[in-house]
C-alpha positions in Angstrom: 44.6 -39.9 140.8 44.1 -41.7 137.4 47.8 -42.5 137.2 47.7 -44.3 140.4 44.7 -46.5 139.3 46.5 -47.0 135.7 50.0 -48.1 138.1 47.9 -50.3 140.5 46.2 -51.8 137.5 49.5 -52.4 135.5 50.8 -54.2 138.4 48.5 -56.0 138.8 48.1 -57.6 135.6 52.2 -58.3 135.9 51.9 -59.5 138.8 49.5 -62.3 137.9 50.8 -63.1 135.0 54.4 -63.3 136.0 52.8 -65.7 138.3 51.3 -67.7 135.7 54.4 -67.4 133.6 56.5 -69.3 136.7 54.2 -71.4 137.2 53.9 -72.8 133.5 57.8 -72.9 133.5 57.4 -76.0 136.2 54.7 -77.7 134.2 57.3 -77.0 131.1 59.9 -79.0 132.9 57.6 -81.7 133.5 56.9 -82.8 129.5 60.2 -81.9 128.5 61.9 -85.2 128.5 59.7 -86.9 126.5 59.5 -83.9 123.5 63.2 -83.8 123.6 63.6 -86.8 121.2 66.8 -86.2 118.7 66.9 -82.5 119.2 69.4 -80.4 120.9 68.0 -79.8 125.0 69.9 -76.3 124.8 68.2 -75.4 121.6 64.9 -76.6 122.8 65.3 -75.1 125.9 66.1 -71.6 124.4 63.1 -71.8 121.8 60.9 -72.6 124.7 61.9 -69.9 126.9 61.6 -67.5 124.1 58.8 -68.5 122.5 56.9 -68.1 126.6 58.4 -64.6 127.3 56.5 -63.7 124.1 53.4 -64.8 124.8 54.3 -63.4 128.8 54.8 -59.7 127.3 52.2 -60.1 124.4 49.6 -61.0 127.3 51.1 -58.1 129.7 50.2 -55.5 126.8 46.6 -57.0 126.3 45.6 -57.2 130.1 46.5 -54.2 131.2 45.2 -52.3 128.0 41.5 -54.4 128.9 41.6 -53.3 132.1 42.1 -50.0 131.8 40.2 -48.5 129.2 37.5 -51.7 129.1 
C-alpha cells in the first residue's frame, strides 16, 4: 500500500512539473530574441535547455522527497 501512495505521489509531482517545465519553454521562446545579441542562437539555445532540465530534475527530487516524508 505505501508504494502505491509513494508512485501516485512521484507522479504527481512529474507530472506538474513537467507541465511547468513546457510551459516555461514557451515563455523562453518569447525573450529569446532580444537576449540573443552577438552570441551564437545554437549555443544559447543549448545552455538554455540544459541549464532548465537542471533545475526540472533538481525540483523533481525536492517535491517528491517533501511530499512524501513531509
Amino acid at each position: 500500500m505505501m508504494r502505491q501512495l509513494e508512485r501516485m505521489a512521484m507522479l504527481r509531482v512529474i507530472d506538474t512539473l513537467w507541465v511547468n517545465h513546457l510551459t516555461g519553454w514557451t515563455s523562453c521562446a518569447r525573450h529569446w530574441p532580444a537576449g540573443l545579441c552577438q552570441r551564437n542562437p545554437l549555443i544559447e539555445y543549448k545552455r538554455e535547455a540544459h541549464d532548465m532540465f537542471d533545475s526540472l530534475t533538481a525540483n523533481i527530487r525536492r517535491d517528491i522527497v517533501h511530499s512524501i516524508y513531509f
